[in-house]
DRENVO-532434 format. One record per residue (C-alpha): residue in one letter; x, y, z. Coordinates in pm, whole numbers, plus 50000, padded with zeros to 5 digits. Each point is the difference from the previous one (the first is absolute). Example, Ala and Ser with C-alpha at 12.3 -4.5 7.8 and 13.67 -1.06 7.14 Angstrom:
BEGIN
A512304955050780S501375034449934
# end
This chain:
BEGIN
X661075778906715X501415031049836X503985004750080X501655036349874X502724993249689X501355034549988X499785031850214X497705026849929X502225023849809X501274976149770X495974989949903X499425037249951X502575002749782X499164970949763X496695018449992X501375032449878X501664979049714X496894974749913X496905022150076X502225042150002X496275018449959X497804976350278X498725018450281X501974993750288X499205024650260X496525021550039X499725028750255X496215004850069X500535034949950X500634992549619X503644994249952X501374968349876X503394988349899X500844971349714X502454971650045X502735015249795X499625031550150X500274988650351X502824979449946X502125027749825X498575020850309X501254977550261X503394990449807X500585042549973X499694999750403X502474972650002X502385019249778X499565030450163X500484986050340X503664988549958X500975028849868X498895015850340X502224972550105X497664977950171X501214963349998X498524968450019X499754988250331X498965034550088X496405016050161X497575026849804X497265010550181X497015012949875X497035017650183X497914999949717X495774991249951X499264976149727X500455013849665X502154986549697X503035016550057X499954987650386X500014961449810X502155007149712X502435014650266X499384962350200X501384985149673X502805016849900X501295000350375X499764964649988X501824994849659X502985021550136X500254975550243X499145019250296X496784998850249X497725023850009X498655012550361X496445012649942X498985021450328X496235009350124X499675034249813X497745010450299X502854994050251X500915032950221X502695010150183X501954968950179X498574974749782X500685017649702X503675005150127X500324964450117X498434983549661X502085017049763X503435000950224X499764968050120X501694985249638X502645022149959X498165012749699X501465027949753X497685001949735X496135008350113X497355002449758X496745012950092X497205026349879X499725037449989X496594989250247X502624991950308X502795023149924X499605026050232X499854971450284X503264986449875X501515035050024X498865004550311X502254971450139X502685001549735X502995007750202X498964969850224X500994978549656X503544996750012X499974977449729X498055008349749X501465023249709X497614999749771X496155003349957X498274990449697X496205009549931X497214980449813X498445036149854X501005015049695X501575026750179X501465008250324X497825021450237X501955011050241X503705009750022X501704975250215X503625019950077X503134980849922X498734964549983X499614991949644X496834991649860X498694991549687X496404983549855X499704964549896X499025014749642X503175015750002X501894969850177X498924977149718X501015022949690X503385000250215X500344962149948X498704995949686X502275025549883X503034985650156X501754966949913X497734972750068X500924979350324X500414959749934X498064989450325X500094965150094X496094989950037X498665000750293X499554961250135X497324983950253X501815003950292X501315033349935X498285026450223X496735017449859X499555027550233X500965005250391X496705001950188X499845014350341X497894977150243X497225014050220X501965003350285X496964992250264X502784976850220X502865026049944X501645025849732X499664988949664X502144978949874X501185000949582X498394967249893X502474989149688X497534983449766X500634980749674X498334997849688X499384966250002X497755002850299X497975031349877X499674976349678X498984973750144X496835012450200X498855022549697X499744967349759X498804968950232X498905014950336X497995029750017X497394984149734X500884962750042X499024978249716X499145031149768X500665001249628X500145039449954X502404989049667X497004988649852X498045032749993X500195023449756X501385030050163X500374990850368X500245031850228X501455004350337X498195025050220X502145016150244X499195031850187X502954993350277X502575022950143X503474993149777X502174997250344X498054969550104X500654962449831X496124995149920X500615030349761X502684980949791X498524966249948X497935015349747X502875008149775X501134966350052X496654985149909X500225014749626X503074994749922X499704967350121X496654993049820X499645026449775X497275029849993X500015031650143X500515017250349X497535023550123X500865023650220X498315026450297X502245026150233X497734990850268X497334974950060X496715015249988X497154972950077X497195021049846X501604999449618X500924967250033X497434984649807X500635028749712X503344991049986X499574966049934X497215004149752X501945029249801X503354979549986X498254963849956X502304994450276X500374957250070X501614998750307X500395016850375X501524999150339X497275009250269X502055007950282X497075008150289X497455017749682X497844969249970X497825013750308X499255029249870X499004988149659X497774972450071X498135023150270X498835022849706X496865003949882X499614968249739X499145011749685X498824977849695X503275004649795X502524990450312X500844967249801X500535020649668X503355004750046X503444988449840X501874993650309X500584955350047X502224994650298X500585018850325X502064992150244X497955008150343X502245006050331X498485001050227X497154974849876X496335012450071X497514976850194X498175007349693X502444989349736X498024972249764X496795028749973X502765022449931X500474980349666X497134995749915X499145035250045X502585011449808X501054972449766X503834995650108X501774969250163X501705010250360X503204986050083X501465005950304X503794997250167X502565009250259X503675009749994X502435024350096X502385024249806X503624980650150X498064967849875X497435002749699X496594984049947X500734962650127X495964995150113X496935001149722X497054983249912X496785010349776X498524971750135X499225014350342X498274976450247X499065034950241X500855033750012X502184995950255X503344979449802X502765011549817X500554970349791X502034972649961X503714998950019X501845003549666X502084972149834X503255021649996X499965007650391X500184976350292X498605010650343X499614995650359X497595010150269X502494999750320X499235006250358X502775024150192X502454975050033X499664994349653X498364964650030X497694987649724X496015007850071X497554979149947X496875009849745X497815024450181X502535014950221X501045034249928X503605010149975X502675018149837X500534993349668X503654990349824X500304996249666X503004994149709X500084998349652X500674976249702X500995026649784X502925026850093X497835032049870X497104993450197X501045015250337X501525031650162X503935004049909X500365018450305X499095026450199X501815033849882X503255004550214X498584982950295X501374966549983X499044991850416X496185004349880X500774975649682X501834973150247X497355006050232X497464994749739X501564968149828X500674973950326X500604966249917X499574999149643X496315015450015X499245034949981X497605008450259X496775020749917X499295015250315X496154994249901X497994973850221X498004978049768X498434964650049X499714972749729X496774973649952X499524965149921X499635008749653X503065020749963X498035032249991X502095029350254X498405026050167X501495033550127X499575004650363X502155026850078X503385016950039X501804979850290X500465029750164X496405011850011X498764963550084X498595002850370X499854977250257X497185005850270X499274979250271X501574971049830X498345004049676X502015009749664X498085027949866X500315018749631X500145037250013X498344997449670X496824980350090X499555026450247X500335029449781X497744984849756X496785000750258X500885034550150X499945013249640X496864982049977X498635033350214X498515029949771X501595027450254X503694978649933X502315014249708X502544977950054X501854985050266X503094981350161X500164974650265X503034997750186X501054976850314X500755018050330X501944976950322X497564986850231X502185017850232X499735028849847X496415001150137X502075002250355X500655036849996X503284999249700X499355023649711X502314987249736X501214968549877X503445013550114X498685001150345X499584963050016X502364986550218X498804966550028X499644969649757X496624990949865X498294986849717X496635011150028X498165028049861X497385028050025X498365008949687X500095035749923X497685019049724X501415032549798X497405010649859X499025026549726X496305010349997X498575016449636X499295035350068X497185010750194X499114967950216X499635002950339X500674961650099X501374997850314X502674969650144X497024986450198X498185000449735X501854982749792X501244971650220X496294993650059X499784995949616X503174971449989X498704985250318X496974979149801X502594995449696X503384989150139X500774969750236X500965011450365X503624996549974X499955020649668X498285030350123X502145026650060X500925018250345X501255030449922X498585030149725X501625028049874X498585024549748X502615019749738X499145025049769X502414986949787X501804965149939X504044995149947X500594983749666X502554990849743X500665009949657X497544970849852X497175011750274X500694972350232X499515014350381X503364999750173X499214982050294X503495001550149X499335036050037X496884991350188X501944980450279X502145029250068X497825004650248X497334973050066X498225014550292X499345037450069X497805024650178X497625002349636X499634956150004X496914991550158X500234964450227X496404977050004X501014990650313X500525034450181X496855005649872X499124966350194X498304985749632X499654962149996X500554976249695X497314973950068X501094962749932
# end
């Protein structure tokens, strides 16, 4: 096992001193950035930013896509002492107002790309007072609120007196990372280095020796905003090599990528699918790339490896927690490891009793180190106490443990379903409905039994139950004509009786979140309407 010594900034900088021409960072369009120069990059921001008289303790926010400046501007927020606030550059309107308001913020840096979007709303940010770009030059003029590039911010710092910042420790804050928000708003998750550490160097490739190869490479075509995107940095600094890095994920150069970088490493968040469904070709295995980490795990996974010479690992956390399940050695597809030495956890029912293996509940974990969970959510302190009860901080997340210590996701609690007394995973359903050609994707959602009374809202329930309906949202791919009937017909053979849904609704579009996830709280706004179509108005009978 593979503990963190020193936080990432401080490794970065005893790179730029042993190693100041290696290769740090490589944009696929051609850039690249040495360890010297990066460091002198990020320590310029640093500079620059108290002069604007941000302080540590304070927010930046930055609505950025991945590019060096976006990362060196990570670092030198972070040696300043402050947290930086990264925000879904494709946010619009509300969200946009709400992600970059929400910390009080009054430095934003972001891209000539979204400035016009950010003007658009500008005098709906009361606090910010200055906007920084990642281009060489400004594009637009943005009236009184001062702006300047990050180019321009660094030469500010490095030609002012050079600030004596106290490193940056393990359980200082790397970043402030806005949850999902599929149960509620999001919420500022206040993350510390240690835990980003942590699950770059033991957990996402458990048992791996990446300091053994030559020139390991991490591979990481992510959005900047989202946590996955900054475990790569962490990675190489940690274990030395390069990061390689994509604006956007594009599934049909990933293979040229890899092969063009010698890339080592990558995260395949949901893009093993698509690559092992290819055409096979006699080369697939000719290719740099060692360890993946797979989520979610195909059926496939061991021809997978072959196929492609690479060992899968696999894993499950959150961003207020880390990485605390892992395993290489997976005994299905269906795990997310084994527990980690440095957490303890608990499978509890709702009164917070102890389950027995086998029996799914919510999960509750704590750690044995202090940087290895959330410091708190951002200025909500009821959601933090609501979060850590009893000396456990409780995941939300419905998993189930076996025998051999091996847990399983399930579900989120609040999507778990029970139908005529019979828990049932939203998941497990999703995953045969998007078995269907005609089905793009998918949610499953629980509606009252009574709800199947007449009511047309959850709000309209006026009396207590604990049973469900299940309810299909679903997206067809352009052009089918697949109709509800039809598609019931199609779970009927697949699903058990008390798993096949009773109502279907068709959307031409799906609510989602800035990491893609479908917002299913939005979808029980209003469960049943005059658009859902009921099996059993249509008098349709689940055989036994």
């Amino acid at each position: 096992m593979r503990e963190p010594q020193v936080s990432v900034p401080v490794l970065l900088r005893e790179r730029a001193e042993t190693d100041p021409s290696g290769v740090l960072i490589q944009e696929v369009t051609g850039r690249s950035i040495a360890n010297a120069a990066f460091h002198d990059m990020a320590w310029g921001v640093a500079d620059a930013l108290s002069m604007l008289g941000v302080a540590p303790g304070d927010c930046v926010v930055t609505v950025t896509d991945s590019c060096i400046e976006a990362y060196a501007s990570w670092i030198g927020v972070s040696w300043l002492g402050a947290m930086e606030v990264p925000v879904n550059p494709e946010f619009r309107g509300q969200s946009l107002i709400y992600g970059i308001s929400d910390c009080k913020a009054k430095v934003l840096i972001t891209s000539n790309a979204h400035l016009g979007k950010l003007l658009r709303v500008i005098d709906q940010l009361p606090y910010v007072e200055t906007i920084i770009t990642t281009d060489d030059r400004l594009a637009e003029d943005i009236g009184p609120t001062a702006a300047v590039t990050v180019q321009t911010l660094a030469s500010i710092g490095r030609n002012a007196p050079r600030g004596d910042y106290a490193a940056p420790q393990l359980t200082d804050p790397y970043a402030v990372i806005y949850t999902s928000g599929t149960t509620g708003p999001s919420k500022g998750v206040v993350v510390p280095w240690g835990g980003l550490q942590y699950a770059a160097i033991d957990r996402m490739f458990a048992g791996d020796d990446a300091e053994n190869y030559r020139d390991p490479a991490f591979y990481s075509p992510w959005p900047i905003f989202h946590a996955s995107s900054r475990t790569g940095l962490a990675f190489v600094a940690e274990r030395g090599g390069r990061l390689v890095i994509r604006a956007r994920l594009s599934a049909s150069v990933f293979w040229d990528d890899i092969r063009r970088f010698a890339c080592t490493h990558a995260h395949l968040i949901g893009v093993a699918g698509f690559l092992y469904v290819q055409p096979e070709q006699p080369d697939d295995a000719d290719n740099p790339l060692r360890r993946v980490l797979m989520n979610p795990v195909l059926a496939e996974y061991r021809a997978f490896e072959q196929r492609f010479g690479v060992v899968v690992s696999t894993g499950w956390g959150m961003t207020e927690i880390g990485f605390p399940m892992a395993t290489t050695d997976l005994p299905n597809a269906k795990t997310c490891g084994t527990l980690s030495p440095l957490y303890e956890a608990r499978i509890v029912d709702d009164a917070g009793l102890d389950l027995e293996d086998g029996q799914v509940g919510q999960l509750i974990v704590r750690p044995k180190r202090p940087w290895l969970l959330l410091k708190e959510y951002l200025g909500k302190p009821e959601a933090t106490a609501e979060a850590w009860r009893d000396g456990w901080f409780h995941t939300g997340d419905a998993l189930r443990r076996d025998a051999n210590g091996h847990y399983y996701f399930v579900d989120r609690v609040a999507d778990y379903m029970r139908v005529r007394g019979n828990n049932v995973s939203s998941v497990e359903v999703e995953n045969e409905v998007r078995s269907h050609p005609d089905v793009a994707d998918v949610a499953a959602i629980g509606v009252p039994a009574s709800l199947g009374q007449g009511a047309t809202s959850a709000a309209a329930v006026r009396v207590a139950t604990t049973e469900d309906e299940i309810k299909l949202v679903v997206l067809r791919r352009p052009g089918s004509r697949l109709t509800e009937s039809g598609l019931l017909h199609y779970l009927i053979p697949r699903l058990p009786r008390f798993m096949t849904p009773r109502f279907i609704e068709f959307v031409d579009e799906l609510p989602r979140t800035s990491t893609g996830k479908i917002k299913k709280r939005s979808l029980r706004a209003e469960l049943v309407s005059s658009r859902t179509w009921d099996r059993v108005a249509h008098d349709i009978d689940v055989p036994r």
